[in-house]
Structure formats: C-alpha cells, structure tokens
C-alpha positions as CSV (number, residue, x, y, z in Angstrom):
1,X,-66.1,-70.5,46.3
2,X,-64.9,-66.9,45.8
3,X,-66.9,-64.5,44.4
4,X,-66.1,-62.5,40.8
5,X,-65.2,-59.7,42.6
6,X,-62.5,-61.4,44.4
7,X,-60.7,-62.4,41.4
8,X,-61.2,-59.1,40.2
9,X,-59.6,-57.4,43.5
10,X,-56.4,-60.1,43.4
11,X,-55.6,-59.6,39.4
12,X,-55.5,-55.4,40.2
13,X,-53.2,-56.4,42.7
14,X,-51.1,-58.3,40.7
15,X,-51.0,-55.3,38.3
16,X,-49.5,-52.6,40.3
17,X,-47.3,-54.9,41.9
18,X,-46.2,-55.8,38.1
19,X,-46.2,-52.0,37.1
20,X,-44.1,-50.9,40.4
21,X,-41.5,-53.6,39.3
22,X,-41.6,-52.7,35.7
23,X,-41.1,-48.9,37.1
24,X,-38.4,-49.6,39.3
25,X,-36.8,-51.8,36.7
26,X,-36.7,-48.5,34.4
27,X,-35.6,-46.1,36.7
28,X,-32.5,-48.7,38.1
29,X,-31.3,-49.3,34.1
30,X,-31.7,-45.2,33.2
31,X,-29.9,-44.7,36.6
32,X,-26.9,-47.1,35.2
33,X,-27.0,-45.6,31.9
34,X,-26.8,-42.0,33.1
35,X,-23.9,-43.0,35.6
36,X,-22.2,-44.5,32.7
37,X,-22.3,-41.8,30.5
38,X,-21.2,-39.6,32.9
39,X,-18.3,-41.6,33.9
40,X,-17.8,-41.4,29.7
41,X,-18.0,-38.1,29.7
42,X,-15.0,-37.5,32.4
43,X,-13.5,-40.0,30.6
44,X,-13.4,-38.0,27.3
45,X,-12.7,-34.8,28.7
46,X,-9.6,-36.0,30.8
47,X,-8.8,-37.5,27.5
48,X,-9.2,-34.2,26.1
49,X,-7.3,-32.5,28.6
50,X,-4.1,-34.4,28.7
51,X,-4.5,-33.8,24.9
52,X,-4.2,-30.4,25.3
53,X,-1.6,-30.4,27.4
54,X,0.2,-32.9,25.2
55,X,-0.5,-30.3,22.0
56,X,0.0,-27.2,23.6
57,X,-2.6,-24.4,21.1
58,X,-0.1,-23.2,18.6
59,X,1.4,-19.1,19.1
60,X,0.5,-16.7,16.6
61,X,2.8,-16.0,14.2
62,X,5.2,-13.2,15.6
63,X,9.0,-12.1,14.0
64,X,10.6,-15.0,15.6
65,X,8.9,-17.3,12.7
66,X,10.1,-15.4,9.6
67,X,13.1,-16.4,8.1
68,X,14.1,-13.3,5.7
69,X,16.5,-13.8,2.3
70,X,18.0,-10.5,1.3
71,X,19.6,-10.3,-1.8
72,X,22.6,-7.9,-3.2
73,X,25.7,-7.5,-4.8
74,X,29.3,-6.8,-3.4
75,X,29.3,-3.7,-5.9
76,X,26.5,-1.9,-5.3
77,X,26.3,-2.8,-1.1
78,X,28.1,0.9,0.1
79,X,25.3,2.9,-1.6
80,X,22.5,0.3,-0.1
81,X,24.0,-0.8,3.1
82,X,21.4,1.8,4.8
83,X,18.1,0.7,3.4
84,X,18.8,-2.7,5.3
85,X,20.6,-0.9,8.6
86,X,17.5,0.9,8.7
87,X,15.0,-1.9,9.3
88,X,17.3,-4.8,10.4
89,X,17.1,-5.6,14.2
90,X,20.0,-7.5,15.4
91,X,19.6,-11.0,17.5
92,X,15.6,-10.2,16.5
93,X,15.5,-10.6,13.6
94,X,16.8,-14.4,12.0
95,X,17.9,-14.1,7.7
96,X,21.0,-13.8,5.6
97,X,22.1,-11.4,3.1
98,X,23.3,-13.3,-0.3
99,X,26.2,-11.4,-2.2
100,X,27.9,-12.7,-5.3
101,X,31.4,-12.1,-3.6
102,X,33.1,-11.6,-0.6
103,X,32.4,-7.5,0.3
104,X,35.5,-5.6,0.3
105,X,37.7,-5.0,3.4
106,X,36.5,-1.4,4.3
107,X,33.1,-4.0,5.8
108,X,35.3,-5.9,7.8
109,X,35.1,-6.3,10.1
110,X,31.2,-7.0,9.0
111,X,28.8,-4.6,11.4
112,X,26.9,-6.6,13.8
113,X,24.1,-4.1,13.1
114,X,23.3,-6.0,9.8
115,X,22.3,-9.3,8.6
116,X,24.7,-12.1,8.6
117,X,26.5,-12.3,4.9
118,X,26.6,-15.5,2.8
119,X,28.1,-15.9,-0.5
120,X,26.1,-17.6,-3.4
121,X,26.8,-21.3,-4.5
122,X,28.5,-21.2,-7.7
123,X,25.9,-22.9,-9.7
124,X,28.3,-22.6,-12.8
125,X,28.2,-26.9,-12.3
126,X,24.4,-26.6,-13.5
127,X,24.3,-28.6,-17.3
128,X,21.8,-25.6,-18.1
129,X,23.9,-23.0,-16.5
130,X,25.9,-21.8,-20.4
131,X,21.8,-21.1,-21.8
132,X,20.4,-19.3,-19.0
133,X,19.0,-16.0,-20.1
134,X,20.0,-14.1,-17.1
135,X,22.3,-15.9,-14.3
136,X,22.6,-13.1,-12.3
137,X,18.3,-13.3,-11.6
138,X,19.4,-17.1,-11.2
139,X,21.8,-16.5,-8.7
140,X,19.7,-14.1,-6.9
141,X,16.8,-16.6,-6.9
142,X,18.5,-20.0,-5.8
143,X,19.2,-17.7,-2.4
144,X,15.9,-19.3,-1.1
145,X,17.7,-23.1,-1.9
146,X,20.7,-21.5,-0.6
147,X,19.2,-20.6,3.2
148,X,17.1,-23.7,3.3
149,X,20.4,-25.8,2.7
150,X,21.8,-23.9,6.2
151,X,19.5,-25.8,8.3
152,X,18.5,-22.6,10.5
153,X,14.9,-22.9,10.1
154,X,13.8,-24.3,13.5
155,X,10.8,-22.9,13.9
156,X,10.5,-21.2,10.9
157,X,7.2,-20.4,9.2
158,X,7.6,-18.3,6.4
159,X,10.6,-17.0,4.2
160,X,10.6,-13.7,3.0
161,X,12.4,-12.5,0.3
162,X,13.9,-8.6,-0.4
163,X,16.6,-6.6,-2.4
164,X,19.1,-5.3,-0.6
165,X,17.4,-1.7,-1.6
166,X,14.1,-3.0,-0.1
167,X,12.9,-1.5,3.2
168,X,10.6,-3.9,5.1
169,X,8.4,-3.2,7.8
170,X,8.6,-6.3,10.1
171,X,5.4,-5.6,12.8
172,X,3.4,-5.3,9.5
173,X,4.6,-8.2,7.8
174,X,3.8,-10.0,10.9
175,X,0.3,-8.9,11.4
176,X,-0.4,-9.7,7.6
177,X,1.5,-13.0,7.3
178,X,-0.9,-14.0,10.9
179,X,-4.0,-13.7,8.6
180,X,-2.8,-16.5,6.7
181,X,-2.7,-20.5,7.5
182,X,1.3,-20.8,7.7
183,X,1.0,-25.1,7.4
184,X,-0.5,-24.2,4.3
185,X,0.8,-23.7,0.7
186,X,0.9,-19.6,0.2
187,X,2.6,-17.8,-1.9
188,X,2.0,-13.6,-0.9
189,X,3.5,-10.6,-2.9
190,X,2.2,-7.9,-5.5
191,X,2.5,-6.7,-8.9
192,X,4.0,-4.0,-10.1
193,X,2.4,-0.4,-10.0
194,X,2.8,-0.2,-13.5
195,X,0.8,-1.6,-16.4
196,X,3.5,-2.1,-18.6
197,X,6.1,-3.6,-16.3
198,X,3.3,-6.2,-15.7
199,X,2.4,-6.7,-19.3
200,X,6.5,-7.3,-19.6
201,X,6.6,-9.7,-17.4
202,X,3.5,-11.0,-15.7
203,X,0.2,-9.9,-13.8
204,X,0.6,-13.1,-12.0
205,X,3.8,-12.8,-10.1
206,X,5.1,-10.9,-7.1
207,X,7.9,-8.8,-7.5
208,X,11.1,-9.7,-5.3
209,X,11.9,-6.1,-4.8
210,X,8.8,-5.5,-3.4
211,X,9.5,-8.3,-1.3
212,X,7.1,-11.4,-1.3
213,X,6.8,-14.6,1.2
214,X,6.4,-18.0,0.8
215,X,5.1,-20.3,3.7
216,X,7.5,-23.0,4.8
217,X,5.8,-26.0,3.4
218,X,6.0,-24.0,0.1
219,X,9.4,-23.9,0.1
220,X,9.9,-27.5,1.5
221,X,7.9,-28.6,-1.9
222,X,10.0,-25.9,-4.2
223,X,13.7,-26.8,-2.7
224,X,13.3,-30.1,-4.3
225,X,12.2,-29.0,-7.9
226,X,13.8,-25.4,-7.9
227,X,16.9,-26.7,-10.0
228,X,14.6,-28.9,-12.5
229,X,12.6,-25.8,-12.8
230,X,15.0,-23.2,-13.7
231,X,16.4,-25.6,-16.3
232,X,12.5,-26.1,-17.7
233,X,12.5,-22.1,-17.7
234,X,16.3,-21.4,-18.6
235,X,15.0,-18.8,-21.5
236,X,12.9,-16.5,-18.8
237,X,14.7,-13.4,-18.2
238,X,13.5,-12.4,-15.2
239,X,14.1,-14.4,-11.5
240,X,10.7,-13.2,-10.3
241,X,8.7,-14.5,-13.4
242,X,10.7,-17.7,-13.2
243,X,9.5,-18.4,-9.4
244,X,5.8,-17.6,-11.0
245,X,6.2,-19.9,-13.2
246,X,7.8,-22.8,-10.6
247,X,5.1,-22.1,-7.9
248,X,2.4,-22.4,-10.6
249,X,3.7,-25.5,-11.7
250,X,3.4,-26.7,-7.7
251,X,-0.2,-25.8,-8.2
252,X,0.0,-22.0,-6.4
253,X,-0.5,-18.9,-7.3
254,X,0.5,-15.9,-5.8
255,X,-1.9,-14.0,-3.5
256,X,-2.2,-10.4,-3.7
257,X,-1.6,-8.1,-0.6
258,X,-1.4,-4.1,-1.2
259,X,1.2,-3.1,1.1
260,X,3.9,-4.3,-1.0
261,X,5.6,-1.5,-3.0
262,X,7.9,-2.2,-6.2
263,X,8.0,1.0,-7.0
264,X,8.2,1.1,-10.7
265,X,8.3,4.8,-10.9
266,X,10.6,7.4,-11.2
267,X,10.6,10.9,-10.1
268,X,8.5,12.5,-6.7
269,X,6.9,9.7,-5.1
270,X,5.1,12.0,-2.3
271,X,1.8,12.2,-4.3
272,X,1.9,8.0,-4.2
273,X,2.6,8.4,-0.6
274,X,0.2,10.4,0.6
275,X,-2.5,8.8,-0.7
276,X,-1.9,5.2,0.5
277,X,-4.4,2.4,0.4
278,X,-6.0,1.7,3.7
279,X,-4.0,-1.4,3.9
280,X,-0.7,-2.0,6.3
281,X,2.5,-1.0,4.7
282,X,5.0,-3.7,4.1
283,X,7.5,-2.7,1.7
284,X,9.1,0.2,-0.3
285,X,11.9,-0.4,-3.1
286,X,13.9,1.2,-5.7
287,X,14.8,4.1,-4.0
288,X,17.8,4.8,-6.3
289,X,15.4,5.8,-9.1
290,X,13.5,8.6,-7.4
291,X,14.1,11.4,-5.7
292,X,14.5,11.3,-1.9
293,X,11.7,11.2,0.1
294,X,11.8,14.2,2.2
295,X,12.2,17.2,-0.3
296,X,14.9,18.5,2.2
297,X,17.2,15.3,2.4
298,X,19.8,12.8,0.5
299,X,18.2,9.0,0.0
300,X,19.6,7.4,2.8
301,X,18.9,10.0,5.1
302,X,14.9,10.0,4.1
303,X,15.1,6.1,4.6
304,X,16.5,6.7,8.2
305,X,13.8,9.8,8.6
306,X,10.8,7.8,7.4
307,X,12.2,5.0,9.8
308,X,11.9,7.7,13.2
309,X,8.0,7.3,12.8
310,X,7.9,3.3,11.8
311,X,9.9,2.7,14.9
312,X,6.9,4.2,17.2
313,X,4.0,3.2,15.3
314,X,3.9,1.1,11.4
315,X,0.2,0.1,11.5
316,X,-0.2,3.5,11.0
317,X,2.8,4.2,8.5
318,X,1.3,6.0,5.2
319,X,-1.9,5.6,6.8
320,X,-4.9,7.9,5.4
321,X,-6.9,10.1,7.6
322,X,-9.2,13.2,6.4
323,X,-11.3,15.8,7.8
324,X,-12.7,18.9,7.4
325,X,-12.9,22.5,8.6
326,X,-16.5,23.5,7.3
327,X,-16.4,27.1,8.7
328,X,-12.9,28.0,6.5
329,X,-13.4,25.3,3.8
330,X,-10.5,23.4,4.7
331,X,-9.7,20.0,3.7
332,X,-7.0,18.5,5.7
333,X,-5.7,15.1,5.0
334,X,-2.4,13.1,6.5
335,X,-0.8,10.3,5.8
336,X,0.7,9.3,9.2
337,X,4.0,9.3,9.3
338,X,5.3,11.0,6.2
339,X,3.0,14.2,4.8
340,X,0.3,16.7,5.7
341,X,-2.5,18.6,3.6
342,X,-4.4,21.5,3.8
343,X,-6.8,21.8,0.9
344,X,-8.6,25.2,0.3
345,X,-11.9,23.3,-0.7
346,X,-14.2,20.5,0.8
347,X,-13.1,17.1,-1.2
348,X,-14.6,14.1,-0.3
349,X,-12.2,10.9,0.5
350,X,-13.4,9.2,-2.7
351,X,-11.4,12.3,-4.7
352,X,-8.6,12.4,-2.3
353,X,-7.3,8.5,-2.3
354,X,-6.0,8.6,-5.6
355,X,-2.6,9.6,-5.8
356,X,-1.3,13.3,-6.9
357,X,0.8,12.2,-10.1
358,X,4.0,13.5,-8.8
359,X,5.8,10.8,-10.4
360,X,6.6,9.0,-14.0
361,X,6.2,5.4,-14.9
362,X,8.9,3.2,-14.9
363,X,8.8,2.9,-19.2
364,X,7.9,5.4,-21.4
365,X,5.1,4.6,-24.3
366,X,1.6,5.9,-24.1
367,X,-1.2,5.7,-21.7
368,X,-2.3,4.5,-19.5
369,X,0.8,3.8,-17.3
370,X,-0.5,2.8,-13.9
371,X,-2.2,-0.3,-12.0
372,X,-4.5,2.7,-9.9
373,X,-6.1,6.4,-11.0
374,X,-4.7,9.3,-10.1
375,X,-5.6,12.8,-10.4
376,X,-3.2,15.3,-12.4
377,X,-0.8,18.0,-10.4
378,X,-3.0,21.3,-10.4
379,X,-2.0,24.8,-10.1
380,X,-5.2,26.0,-9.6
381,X,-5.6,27.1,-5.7
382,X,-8.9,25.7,-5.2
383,X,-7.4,22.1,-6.1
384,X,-3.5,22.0,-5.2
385,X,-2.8,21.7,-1.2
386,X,-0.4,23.2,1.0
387,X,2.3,20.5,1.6
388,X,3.7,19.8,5.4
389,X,6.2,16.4,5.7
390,X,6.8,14.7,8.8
391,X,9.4,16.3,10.8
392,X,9.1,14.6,14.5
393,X,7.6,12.6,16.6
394,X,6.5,11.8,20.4
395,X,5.4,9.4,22.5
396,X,3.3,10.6,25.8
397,X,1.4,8.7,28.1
398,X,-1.9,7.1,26.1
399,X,-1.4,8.9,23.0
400,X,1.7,9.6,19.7
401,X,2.0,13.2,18.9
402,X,3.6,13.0,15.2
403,X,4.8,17.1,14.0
404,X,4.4,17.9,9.8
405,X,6.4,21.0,8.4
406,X,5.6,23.4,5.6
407,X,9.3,22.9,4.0
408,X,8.1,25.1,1.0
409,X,6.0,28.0,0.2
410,X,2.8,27.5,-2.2
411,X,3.0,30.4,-4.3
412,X,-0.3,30.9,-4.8
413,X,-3.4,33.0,-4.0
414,X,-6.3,31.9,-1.8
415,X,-9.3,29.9,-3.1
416,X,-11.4,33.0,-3.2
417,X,-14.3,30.8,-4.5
418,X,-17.4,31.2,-1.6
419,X,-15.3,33.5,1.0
420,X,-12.6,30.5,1.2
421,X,-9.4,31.6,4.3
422,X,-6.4,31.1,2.7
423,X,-4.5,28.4,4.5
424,X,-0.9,30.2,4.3
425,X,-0.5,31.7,7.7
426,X,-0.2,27.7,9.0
427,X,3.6,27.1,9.3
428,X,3.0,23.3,11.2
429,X,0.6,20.8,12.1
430,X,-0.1,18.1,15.0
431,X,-1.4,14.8,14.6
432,X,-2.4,13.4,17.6
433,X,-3.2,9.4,17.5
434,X,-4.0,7.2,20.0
435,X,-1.1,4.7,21.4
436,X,-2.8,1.4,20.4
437,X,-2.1,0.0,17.3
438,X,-4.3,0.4,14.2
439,X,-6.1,-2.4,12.7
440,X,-5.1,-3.6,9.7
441,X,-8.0,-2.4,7.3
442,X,-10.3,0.2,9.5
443,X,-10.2,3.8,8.3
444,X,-9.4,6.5,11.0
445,X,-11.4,9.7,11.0
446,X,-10.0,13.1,12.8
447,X,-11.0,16.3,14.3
448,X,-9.5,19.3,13.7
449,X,-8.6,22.4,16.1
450,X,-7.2,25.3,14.6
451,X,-7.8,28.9,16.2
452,X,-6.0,31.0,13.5
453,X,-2.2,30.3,14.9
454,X,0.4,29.0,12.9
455,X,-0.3,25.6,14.2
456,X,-3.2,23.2,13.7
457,X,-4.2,20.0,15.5
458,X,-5.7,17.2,14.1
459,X,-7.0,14.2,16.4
460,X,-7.2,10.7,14.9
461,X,-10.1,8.8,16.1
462,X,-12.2,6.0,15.5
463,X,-15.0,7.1,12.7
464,X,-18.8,7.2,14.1
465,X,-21.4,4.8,12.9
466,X,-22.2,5.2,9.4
467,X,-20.0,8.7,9.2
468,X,-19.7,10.2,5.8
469,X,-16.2,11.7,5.1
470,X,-17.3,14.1,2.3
C-alpha cells in the first residue's frame, strides 16, 4: 500500500500540470484577443483613411469663397465709379454691382476693370410695395435676394455687402471672415461711429455702408423670408435696420468686428486715421462727406493713393506703431500706410490711441457725439505733432520700406519744456516693416534712428516680453 507521502507527491503533480494548462490556456486566449484587436484597429484606421480621402479636410476660407453685393445708383455711379475700380480685382474677385437703371452710354461699353452690373427687380408687384417707408433702402436691400436668385454661388461661403462709395479691403476681410465657422449662422458688421446715428437707428445693426457679411447658410434661411419680412417691417425707414430686424427674427444677431468704417463724420478724418484700433481694417465709406484724405489731393485720387500701400501690405493698413526718442523727447507714432508723427513730449500709447478730433459728427446736438474718446486738437507745442502722410512705398528683398512727407509746416515753436529739440528740421520719415504679414490683433513696436538729418528711420518690430510703450 502506498505511503501518505506518495499521495502527497502525485496530487503536486497534478497541480502544476493543472496550473501550466490553466497558464497556457491564458496566454493562447490574451494572444487571440490582442491579435484581434489589432486586426480592429487596422481595420478602423483604413476605415479612417479611405474616410479621409473620401472627405478631403475643408480649405480655409480665401477670396474665392466671398460672394460680394455692391449697391449704387445709375446717377450718382461717374462720381463713385473709383472707390470700386480701386479695390475690385477682375476674374478674382466673384459679385455684382446692383443699379436702379441701365448706366448711361458714356459706360458702354461697361469696363472690364469693374464688377459685373445687374439691374434691380422691379418689386413695384410687392402688395406692400405703395406703404413702404423708403423703397429706395428696399431696393438696395433685396440685392442680397437678387444675387442669390443668379445661381452663381458655387462654392460660395459668405456674402458681403457694400455701397458703391465703400472701399473694401479683400485680404483683410478674408483673414477675419476665416476666424469664423462659415456652415454656421453669422451675421458680421459694426455700428456706427456716432452715438446718435446709433440711437436713430439701432446699436444692434451693421451698417451696409460699412459693409457687413452674412454667412451662406444665413442667407439660404433669409432668401426665403426676406419678402415676408419687409412687408412685417414696411414702416422702417432704413434698409440696414430692416435686415436687423429680419436676422433677429431668424434668431441672429449681428457680431461686432472693428475694422468696419461707416464713417458718420464730416470734415478731416486724419486724426480718426491715425489712431486706428489694433484691429485689421476692412472698410471705409462716405467719402463724399469729408474732405480728401491726403491734404494735397481730390477724393478719388486719395482713394487710389491710400490703395498704393493696401496693395503691398493691408494687415498693416492704419496699423498703430509708437516709440520713443528718450534723448530729444520725441514721440513718434505711424499709422502704416497713411500718416506719421513726431510729438515733442514722451506720451504713452494709452494717450495716443484716441483719435485727434479733426473731424465733426455726422448730426449736430450736444455731447457726447462719438462711440470712442478722443483728445481735443491742441495748439500747444508740447501736445500737437508734426504731421507727415504717406507719400511712397517699396518692396526690397525681406522687408517694405513705406516714405511719410511733411506736406505742411507746424507753425509753432519748440517744446522748450525740460531742454526738448524741436522736431522741425525733419522734412521725411522711413518706416521700415518686415515683409510678412501682420497678425490680426498683435501690436508692433519700433526703433528709431535719427542722427539730426532731415530724415528719420523707424523700424517696426515685434514688441519684447512684457515691453512697456510709455
């Protein structure tokens, strides 16, 4: 008979051949599984691949994708034809301009250099056409109706709208209109600069002279209620309050960007526009109600001026820069593109970005007038620069070299205050700036190098960590 420890010896056995099979067992199943889930992970990821090529990623918005709606009128298009001309770029850029008649025979045959015409659909049919406050705003707005009933909008994802007295820059309206979610509902403009233009009309709207845009699915939604909506708001006077109040109704309101420029003002618009907001310029209108804006030129020829610099560079246009001279107490500040300053004193930026008030509101009444602050013209020589405007500009090899001219003495003394150098002796100045485009929002800072000539340099650059420009 076998002995205890027999038993004992066979039942170990038994054990570790039990655990080995048990082990084995695991490591064959785990071995499976992982093999499996590899294989479904090639699986998904060819999936994913011939999903990709299927559904290509999308391009970023560039000009090709804006579909532009001018509006004008067959009397007023010889004085206005330029502000378009200026900024159109032909088989570039795709959009219409919407008269009220056919222009008269000294345009034909129409210039290839400007946007194709189209004449308005008599809406005279509409039942609420006889009690329409204003038609003319009616006609103007029902362009957007008009174009989409064309069928040109392959590949269209935004419309933007304009006067034809509203100069557009296209590269910036590109760059800001890419911020934005195009397969989305958006509705992008500005109000006007003054208070009581807005309290007129509305805070909540964007003013079509200005220019404003409206993303594609927007205006697939507002095509098919724009007539029910203009005879719900037949009594509002004007054709920009009216869209308002249709978009709101389709649940949108408009977004506010600063680069758009109604231009509720009259008078001398240089101390607006030299003291823009660190934001892309899109648009300037109503240029028939200030003065020109070079002090040496007619209207259109400032447009086509203003135009030489936008052509090289426009996310710099109007674009602030300031720096200082400690050892003279200079203050120099430029607004690329269109004017120079030399100040007498050390300002900080936080003094110098609101506007000289060179200019008058748009109404008359009592203050105050303007959506912004300004500071008041001065003729004391410690506060009131040394004007330069923009007189050329050149492209080298890595860098734009943009030239501002005194065009008119002073007519002052020198700061005396703290042994300040009177400024006068400078006749031009230099900005150099590098060739790559700004971004959108980011202040430049500069250098300057002036030896006593008649010229001075300034060099744009990017600002150092935490610099203070005071």
């Amino acid at each position: 008979m076998p002995s205890p420890t027999y038993h004992a010896n066979i039942f170990c056995k038994y054990l570790v051949i039990l655990g080995l099979i048990s082990l084995f067992s695991i490591l064959f199943f785990y071995n499976l599984a992982y093999i499996s889930s590899q294989s479904l992970d090639r699986n998904i990821s060819t999936i994913k691949c011939q999903e990709s090529l299927l559904h290509p990623k999308e391009a970023t918005t560039n000009l090709s994708h804006l579909m532009f709606v001018l509006a004008g009128s067959s009397r007023t298009w010889k004085n206005r034809r330029t502000y378009i001309e200026s900024w159109w770029r032909p088989n570039v850029t795709r959009g219409n301009l919407f008269l009220d008649m056919e222009p008269s025979k000294e345009f034909r045959p129409w210039s290839p250099t400007l946007p194709p015409f189209r004449i308005n659909e008599d809406f005279k049919k509409l039942r609420i056409y006889p009690k329409l406050a204003n038609p003319v705003h009616v006609r103007i707005y029902r362009s957007i109706l008009d174009t989409y009933r064309l069928k040109q909008d392959d590949g269209v994802r935004w419309y933007v709208m304009g006067d034809d007295d509203s100069l557009l820059f296209v590269d910036n309206i590109v760059d800001m209109l890419s911020k934005y979610d195009h397969t989305k509902k958006h509705y992008i403009g500005t109000f006007s600069e003054t208070i009581k233009s807005n309290v007129r009309f509305s805070f909540d709207m964007a003013y079509g002279g200005a220019g404003y845009a409206l993303s594609y699915p927007l205006v697939k939604a507002l095509v098919t209620k724009l007539d029910e909506c203009i005879e719900r708001y037949h009594f509002i006077w004007a054709g920009d309050q009216l869209q308002s109040f249709c978009l709101a109704d389709l649940g949108v309101d408009v977004t506010h960007e600063k680069g758009f420029h109604q231009i509720d003002l009259h008078s001398d618009l240089s101390g607006l526009l030299s003291s823009h907001p660190t934001a892309p310029l899109l648009s300037l209108h109503h240029f028939e109600s200030v003065a020109p804006l070079f002090p040496d030129m007619n209207r259109p020829g400032s447009v086509l001026h203003i135009m030489k610099a936008a052509n090289v560079d426009q996310s710099r246009m109007l674009q602030p820069s300031i720096c200082h001279v400690r050892a003279s107490k200079w203050t120099f500040s430029v607004s690329w593109g269109y004017s120079a300053h030399i100040y007498e004193s050390i300002f900080p930026r936080s003094y110098l970005k609101r506007p000289i008030e060179t200019f008058r509101p748009w109404l008359k009444g009592r203050p105050p007038f303007y959506m912004f602050n300004t500071r008041p013209v001065s003729r004391d020589p410690c506060e009131a620069p040394h004007w330069f405007f923009f007189d050329s500009v050149e492209q080298e090899k890595e860098r734009v070299v943009t030239s501002y001219t005194r065009k008119f003495p002073r007519n002052m003394t020198s700061c005396s205050f703290s042994g300040n150098i009177s400024a006068d002796p400078v006749v031009s100045i230099r900005v150099f700036s590098p060739k790559t485009a700004k971004e959108g929002r980011k202040v430049e800072c500069c250098d300057v190098e002036y030896d006593g000539a008649d010229v001075a340099n300034m060099r744009l650059r990017d600002c150092r960590r935490d610099e203070i420009i005071a």
